[in-house]
Backbone as a chain_set.jsonl record, in Angstrom:
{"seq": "XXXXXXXXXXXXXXXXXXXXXXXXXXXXXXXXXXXXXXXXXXXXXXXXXXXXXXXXXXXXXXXXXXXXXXXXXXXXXXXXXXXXXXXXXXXXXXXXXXXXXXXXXXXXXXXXXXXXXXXXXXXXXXXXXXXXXXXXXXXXXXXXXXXXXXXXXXXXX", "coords": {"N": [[0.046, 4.952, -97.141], [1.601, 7.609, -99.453], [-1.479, 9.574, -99.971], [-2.828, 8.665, -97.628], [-3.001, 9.52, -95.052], [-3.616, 12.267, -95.026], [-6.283, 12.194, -96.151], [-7.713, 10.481, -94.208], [-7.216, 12.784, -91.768], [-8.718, 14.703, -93.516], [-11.392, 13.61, -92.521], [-11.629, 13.691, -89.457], [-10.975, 16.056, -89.076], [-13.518, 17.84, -90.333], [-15.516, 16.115, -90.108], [-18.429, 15.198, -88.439], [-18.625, 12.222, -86.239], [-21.059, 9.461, -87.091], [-22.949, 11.3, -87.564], [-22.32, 13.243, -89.861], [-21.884, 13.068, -94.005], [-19.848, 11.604, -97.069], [-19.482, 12.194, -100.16], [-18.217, 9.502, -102.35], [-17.332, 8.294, -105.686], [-17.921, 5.935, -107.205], [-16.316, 3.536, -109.851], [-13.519, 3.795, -107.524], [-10.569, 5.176, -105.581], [-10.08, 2.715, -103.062], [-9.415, 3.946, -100.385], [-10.781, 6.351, -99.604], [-13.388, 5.341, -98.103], [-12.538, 3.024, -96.428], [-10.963, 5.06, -94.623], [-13.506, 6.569, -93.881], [-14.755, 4.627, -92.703], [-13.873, 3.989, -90.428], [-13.622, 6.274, -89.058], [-16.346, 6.412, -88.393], [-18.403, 8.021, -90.44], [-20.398, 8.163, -92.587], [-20.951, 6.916, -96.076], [-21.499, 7.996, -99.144], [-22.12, 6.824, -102.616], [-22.128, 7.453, -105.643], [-21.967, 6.473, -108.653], [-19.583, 6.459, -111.272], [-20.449, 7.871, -114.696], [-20.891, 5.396, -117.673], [-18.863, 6.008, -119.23], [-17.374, 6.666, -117.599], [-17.29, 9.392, -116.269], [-18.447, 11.655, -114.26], [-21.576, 11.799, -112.62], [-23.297, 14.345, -112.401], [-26.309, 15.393, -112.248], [-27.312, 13.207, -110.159], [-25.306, 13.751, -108.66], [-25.772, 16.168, -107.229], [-28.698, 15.312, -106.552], [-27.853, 13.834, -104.141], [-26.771, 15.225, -102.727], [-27.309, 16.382, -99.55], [-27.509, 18.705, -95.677], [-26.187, 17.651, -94.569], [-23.614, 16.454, -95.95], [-20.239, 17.02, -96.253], [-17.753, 16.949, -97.413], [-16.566, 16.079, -100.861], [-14.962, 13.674, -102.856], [-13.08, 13.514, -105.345], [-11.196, 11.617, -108.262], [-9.028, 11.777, -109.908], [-6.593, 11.662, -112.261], [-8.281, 9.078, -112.352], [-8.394, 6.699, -110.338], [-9.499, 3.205, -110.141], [-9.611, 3.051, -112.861], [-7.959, 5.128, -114.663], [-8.958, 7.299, -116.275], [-9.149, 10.839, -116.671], [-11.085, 13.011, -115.413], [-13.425, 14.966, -116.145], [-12.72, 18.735, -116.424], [-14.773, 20.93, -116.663], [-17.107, 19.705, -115.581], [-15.872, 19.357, -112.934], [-15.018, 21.909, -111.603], [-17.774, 22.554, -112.015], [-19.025, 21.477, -110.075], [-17.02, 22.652, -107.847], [-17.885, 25.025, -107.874], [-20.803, 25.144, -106.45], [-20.676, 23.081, -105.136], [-20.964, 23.743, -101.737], [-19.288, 22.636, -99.237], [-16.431, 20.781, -98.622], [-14.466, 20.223, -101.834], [-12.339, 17.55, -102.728], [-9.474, 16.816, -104.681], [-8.129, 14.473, -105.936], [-5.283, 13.538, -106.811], [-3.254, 12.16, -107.608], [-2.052, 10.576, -109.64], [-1.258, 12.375, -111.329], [0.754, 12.926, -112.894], [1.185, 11.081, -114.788], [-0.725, 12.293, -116.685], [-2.416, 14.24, -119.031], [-4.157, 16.133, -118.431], [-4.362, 19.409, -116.649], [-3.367, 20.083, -113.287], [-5.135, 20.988, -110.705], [-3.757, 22.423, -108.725], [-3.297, 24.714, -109.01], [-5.309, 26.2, -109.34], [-6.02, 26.703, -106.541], [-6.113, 29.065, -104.817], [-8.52, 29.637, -106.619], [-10.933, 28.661, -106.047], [-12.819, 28.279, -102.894], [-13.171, 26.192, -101.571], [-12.117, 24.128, -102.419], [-9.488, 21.167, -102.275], [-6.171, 19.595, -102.957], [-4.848, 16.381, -103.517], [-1.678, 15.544, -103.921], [0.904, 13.002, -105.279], [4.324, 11.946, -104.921], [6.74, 10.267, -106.278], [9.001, 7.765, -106.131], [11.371, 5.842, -107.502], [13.299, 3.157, -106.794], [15.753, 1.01, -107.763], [14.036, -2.172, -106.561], [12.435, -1.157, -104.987], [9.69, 0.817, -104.116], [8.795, 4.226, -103.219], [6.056, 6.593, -101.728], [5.189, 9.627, -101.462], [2.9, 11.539, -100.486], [0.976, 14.381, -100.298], [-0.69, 17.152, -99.127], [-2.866, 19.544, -100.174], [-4.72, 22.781, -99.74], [-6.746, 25.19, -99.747], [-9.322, 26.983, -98.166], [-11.821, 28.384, -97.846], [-13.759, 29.561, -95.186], [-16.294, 30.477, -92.809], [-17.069, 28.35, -90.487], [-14.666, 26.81, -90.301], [-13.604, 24.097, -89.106], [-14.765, 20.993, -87.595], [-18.049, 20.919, -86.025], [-20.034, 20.284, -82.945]], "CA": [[0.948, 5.273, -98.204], [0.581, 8.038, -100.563], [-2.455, 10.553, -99.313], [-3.864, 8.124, -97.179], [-2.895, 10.008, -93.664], [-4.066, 13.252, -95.401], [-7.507, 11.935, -96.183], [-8.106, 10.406, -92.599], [-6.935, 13.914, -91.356], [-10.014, 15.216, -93.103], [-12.059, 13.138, -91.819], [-10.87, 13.606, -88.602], [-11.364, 17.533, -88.943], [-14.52, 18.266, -90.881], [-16.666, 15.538, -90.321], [-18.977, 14.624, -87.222], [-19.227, 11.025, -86.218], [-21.988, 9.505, -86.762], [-23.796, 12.561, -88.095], [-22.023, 13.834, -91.103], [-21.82, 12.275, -94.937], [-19.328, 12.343, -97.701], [-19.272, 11.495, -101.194], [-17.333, 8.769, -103.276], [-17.451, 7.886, -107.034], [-16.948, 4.85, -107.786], [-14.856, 3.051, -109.407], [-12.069, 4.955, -107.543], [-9.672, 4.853, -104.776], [-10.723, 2.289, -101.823], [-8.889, 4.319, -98.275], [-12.005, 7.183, -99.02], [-14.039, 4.668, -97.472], [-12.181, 2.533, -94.797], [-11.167, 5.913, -93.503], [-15.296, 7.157, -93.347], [-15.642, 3.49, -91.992], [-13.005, 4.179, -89.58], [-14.556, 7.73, -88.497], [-17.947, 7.056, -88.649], [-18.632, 8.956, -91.361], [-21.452, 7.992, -93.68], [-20.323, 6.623, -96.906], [-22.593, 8.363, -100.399], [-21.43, 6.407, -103.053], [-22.57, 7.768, -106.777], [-21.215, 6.133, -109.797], [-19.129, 7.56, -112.397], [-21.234, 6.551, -116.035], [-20.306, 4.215, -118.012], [-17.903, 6.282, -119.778], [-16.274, 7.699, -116.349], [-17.419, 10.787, -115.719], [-19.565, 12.64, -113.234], [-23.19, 11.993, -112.976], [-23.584, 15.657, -112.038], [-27.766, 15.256, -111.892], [-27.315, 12.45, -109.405], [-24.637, 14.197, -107.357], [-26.645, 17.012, -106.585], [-29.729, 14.643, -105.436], [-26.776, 13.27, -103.029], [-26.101, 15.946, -101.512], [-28.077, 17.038, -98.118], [-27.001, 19.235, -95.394], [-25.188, 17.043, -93.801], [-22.658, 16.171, -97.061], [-19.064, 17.492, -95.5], [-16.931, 16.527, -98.588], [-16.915, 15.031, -102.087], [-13.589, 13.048, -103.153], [-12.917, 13.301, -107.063], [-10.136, 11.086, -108.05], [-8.846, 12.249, -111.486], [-6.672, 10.771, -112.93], [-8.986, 7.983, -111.425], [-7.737, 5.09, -109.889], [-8.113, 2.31, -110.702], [-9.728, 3.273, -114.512], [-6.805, 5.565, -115.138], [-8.829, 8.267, -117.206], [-9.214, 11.996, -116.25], [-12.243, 13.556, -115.032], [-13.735, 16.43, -117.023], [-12.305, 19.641, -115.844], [-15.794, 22.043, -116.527], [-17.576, 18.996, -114.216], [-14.986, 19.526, -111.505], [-15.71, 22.935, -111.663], [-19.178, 22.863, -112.021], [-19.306, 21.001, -108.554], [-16.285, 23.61, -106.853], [-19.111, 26.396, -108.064], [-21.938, 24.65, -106.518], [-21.234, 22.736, -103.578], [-20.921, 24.674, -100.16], [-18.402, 21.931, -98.689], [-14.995, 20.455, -99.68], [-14.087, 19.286, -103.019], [-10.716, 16.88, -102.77], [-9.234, 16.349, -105.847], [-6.981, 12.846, -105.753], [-4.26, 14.099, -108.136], [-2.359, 11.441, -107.219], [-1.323, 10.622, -110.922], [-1.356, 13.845, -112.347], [2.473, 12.976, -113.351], [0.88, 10.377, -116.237], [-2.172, 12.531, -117.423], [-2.318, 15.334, -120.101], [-4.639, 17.326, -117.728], [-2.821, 20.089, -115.852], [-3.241, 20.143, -111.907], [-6.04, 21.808, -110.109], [-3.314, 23.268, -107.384], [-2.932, 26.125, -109.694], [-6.633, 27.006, -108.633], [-6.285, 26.415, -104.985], [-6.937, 30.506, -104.502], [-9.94, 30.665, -106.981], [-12.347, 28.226, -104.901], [-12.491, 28.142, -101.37], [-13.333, 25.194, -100.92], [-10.99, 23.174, -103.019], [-8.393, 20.67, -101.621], [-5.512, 18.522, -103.861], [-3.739, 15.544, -103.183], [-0.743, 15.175, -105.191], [2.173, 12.063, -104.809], [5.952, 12.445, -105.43], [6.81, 8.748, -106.841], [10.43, 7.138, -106.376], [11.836, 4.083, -107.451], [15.091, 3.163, -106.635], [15.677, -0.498, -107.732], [13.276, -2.557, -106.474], [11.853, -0.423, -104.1], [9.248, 1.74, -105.018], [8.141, 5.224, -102.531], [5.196, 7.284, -102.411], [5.388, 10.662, -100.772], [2.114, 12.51, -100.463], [1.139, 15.829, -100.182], [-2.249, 17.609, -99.635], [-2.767, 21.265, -100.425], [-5.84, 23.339, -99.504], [-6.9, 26.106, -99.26], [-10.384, 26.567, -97.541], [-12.412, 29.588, -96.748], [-15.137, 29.185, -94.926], [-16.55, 30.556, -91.192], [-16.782, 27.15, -90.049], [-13.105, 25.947, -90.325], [-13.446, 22.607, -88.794], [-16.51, 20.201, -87.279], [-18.506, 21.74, -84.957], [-20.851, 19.415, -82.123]], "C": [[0.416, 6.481, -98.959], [-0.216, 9.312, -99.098], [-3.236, 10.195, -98.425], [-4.115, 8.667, -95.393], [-3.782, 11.481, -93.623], [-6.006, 13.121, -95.476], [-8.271, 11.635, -94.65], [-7.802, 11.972, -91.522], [-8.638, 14.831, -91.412], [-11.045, 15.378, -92.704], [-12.621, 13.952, -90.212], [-11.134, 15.295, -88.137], [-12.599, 18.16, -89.513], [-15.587, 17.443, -90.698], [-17.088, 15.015, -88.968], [-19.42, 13.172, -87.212], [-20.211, 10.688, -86.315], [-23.707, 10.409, -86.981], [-23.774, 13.041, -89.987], [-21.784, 12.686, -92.125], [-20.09, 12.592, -95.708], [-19.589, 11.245, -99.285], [-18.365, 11.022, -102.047], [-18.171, 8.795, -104.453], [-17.048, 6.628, -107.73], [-17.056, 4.326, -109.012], [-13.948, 3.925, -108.671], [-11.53, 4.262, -106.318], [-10.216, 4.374, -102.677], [-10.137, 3.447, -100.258], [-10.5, 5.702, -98.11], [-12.789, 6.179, -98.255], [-14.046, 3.848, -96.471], [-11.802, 4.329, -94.126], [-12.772, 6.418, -92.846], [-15.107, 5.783, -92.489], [-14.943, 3.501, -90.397], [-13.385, 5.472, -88.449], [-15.852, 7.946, -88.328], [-18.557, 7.883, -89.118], [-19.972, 8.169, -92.612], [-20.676, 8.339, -94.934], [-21.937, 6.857, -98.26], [-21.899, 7.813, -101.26], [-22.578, 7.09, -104.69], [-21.715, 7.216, -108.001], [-20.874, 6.771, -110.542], [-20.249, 6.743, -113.43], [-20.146, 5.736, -116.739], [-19.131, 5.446, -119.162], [-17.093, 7.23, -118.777], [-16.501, 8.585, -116.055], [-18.303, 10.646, -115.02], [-20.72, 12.288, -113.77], [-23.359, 13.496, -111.745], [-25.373, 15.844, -111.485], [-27.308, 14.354, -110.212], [-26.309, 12.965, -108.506], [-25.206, 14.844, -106.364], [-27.867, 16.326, -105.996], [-28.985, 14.402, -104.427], [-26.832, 13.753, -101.978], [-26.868, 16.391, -100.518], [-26.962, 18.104, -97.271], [-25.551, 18.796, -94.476], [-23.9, 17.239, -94.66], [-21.242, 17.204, -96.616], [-17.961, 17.768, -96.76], [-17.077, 15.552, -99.885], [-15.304, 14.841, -102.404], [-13.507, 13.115, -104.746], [-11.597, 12.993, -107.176], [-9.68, 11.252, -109.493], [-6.96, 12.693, -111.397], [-7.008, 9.372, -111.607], [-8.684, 6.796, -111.253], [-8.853, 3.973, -109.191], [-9.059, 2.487, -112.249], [-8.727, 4.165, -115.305], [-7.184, 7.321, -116.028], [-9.199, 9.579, -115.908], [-10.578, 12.387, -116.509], [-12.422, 15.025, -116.117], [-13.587, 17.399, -115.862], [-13.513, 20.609, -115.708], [-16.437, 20.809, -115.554], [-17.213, 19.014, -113.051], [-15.355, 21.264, -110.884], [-16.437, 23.681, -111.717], [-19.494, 22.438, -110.242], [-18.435, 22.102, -107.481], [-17.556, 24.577, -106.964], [-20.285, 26.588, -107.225], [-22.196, 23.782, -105.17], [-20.736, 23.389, -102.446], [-19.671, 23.58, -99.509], [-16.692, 21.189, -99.271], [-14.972, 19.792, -100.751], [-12.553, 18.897, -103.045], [-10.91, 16.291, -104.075], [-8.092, 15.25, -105.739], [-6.21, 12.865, -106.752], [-3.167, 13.212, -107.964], [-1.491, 10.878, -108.66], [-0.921, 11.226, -111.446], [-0.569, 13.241, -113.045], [2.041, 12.422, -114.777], [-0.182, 10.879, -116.751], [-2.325, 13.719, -118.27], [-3.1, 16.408, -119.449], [-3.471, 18.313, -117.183], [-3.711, 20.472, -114.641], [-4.264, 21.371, -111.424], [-5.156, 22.616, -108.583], [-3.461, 24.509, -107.563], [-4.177, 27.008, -109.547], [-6.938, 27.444, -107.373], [-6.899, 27.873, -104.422], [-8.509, 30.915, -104.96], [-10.876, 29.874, -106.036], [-11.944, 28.316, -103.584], [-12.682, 26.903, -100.48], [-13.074, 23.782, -101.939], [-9.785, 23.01, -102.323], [-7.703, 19.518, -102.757], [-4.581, 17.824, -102.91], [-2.733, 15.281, -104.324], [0.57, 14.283, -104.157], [3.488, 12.348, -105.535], [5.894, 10.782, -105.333], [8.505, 8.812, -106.703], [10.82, 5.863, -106.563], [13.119, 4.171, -107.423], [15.159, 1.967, -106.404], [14.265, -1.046, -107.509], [12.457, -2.087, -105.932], [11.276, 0.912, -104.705], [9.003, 3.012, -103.474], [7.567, 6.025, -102.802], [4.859, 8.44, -101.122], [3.951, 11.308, -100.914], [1.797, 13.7, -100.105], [-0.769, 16.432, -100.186], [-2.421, 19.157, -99.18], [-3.995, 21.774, -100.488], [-5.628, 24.431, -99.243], [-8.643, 26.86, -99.636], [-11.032, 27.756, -96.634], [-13.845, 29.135, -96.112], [-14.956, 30.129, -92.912], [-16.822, 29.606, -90.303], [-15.809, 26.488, -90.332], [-13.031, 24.445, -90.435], [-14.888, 22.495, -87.904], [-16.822, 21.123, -86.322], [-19.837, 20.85, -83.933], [-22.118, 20.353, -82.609]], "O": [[-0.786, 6.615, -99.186], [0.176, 9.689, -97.993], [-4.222, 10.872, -98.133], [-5.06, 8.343, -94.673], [-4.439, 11.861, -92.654], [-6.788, 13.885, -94.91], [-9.128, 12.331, -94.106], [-8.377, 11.98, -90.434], [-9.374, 15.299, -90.543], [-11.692, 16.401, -92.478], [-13.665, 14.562, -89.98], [-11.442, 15.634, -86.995], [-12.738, 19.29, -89.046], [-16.68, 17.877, -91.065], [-16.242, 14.413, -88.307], [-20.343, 12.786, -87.929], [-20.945, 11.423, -85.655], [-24.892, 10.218, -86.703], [-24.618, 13.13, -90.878], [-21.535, 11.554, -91.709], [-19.282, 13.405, -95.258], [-19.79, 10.036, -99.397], [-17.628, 11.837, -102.602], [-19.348, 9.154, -104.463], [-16.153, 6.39, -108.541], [-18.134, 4.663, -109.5], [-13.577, 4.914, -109.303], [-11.84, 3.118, -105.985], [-10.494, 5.036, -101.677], [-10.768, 3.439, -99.201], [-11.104, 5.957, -97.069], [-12.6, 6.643, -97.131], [-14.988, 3.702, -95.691], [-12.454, 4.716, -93.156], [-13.068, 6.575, -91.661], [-15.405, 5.989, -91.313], [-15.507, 3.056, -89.397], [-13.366, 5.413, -87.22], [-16.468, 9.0, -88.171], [-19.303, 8.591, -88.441], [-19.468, 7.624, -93.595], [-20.012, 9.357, -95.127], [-22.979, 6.203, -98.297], [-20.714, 8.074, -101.048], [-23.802, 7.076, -104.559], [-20.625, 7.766, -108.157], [-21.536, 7.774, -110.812], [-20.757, 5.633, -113.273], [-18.968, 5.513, -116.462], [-18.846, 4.752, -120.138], [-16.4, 8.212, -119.043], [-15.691, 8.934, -115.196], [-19.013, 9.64, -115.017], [-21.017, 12.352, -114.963], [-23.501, 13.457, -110.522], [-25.619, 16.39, -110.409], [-27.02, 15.039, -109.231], [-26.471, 12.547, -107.359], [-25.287, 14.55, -105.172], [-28.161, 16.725, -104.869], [-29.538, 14.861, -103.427], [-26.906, 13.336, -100.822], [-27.311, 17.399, -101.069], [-25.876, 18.404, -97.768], [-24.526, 19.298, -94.015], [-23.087, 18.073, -94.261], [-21.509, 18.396, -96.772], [-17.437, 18.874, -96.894], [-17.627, 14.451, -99.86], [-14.505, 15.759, -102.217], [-14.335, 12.33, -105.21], [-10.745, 13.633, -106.56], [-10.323, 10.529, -110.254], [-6.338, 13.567, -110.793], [-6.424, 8.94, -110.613], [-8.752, 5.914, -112.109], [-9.037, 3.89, -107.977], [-8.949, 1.372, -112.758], [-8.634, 3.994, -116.52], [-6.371, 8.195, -116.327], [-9.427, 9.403, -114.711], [-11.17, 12.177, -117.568], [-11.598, 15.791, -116.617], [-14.029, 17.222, -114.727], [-13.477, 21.244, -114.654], [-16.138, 21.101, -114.396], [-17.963, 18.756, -112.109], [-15.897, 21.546, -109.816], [-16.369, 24.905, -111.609], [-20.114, 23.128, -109.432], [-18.978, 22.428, -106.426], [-18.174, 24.8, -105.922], [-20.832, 27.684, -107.099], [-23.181, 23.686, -104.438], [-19.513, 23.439, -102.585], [-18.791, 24.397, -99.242], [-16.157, 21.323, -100.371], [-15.472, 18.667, -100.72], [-11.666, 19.706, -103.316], [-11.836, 15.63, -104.547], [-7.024, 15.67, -105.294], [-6.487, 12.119, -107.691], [-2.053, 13.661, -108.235], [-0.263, 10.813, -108.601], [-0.058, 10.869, -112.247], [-1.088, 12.846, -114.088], [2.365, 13.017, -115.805], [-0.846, 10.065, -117.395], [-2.341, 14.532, -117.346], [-2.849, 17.568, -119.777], [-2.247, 18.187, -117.207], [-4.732, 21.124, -114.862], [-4.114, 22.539, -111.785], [-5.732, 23.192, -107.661], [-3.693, 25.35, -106.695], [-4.162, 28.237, -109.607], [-7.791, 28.271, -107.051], [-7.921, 27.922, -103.737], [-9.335, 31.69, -104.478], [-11.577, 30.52, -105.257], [-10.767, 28.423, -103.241], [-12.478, 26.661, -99.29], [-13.74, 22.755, -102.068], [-9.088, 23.908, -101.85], [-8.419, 18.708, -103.346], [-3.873, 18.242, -101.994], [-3.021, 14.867, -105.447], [1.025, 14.546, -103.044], [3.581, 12.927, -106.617], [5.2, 10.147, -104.538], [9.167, 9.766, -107.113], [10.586, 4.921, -105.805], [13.885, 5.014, -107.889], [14.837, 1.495, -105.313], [13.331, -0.537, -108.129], [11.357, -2.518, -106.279], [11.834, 1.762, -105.399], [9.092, 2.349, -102.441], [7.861, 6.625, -103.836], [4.367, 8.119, -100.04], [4.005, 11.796, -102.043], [2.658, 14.161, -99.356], [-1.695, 16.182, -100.958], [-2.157, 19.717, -98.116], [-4.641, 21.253, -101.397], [-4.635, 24.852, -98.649], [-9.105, 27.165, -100.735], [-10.93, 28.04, -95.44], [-14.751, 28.472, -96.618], [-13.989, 30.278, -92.165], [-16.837, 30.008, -89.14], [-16.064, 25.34, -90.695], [-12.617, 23.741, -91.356], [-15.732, 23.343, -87.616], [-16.059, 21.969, -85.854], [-20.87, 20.917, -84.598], [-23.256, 20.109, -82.208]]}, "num_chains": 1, "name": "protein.A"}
């Protein structure tokens, strides 16, 4: 549902079985992790603190060469609040590999949308959902927007 075909995609394209890492934050959105578990992907898990945000020190220990992608889920599901925008940006600055942003709420959050950056980093990717309800029936359209310079494109043996 949602971004969850998009995420296994990246998997799927950037990361070597078996070899490569990526990093979660948790609390946040369980499919980052059945998809790694699904891809053989090595699962880094770093906690947000106790008031939700980024442990920025502790990311950077995280990270090795392996580290493929970091997931930031803002507005974060399932705590609901929004990630600090200079922390998100301190990590696009800083780490060499993808930063996915899980914008999947945006719609309910006073932030405003990291798509509108997608040119300045190169290695920033957003997920954003289109929401419908119609009666009882709810639908969730996803969408994932990148744009990704790099001389290594995709995995490489």
């Amino acid at each position: 549902m949602g971004s969850d075909e998009a995420i296994d995609l990246l998997y799927r394209a950037f990361c070597n079985p078996g070899k490569d890492n990526v990093i979660i934050l948790p609390p946040t959105y369980g499919m980052y992790e059945v998809s790694a578990n699904i891809n053989d992907v090595e699962i880094r898990k770093v906690n947000l603190l106790p008031n939700f945000q980024l442990d920025l020190e502790k990311i950077a220990e995280t990270i090795d060469k392996n580290t493929k992608i970091i997931f930031i889920c803002s507005p974060n599901n399932p705590t609901g609040n929004s990630i600090n925008r200079t922390d998100i940006e301190t990590i696009l600055a800083n780490f060499k590999g993808i930063v996915v942003i899980d914008e999947a709420y945006i719609n309910y959050a006073k932030q405003k949308t990291f798509i509108q950056e997608l040119t300045e980093y190169g290695n920033l990717g957003s997920f954003a959902n289109f929401f419908q309800s119609l009666g009882p029936c709810r639908f969730a359209f996803g969408n994932g927007f990148f744009f990704y310079k790099s001389d290594r494109c995709f995995k490489q043996n």
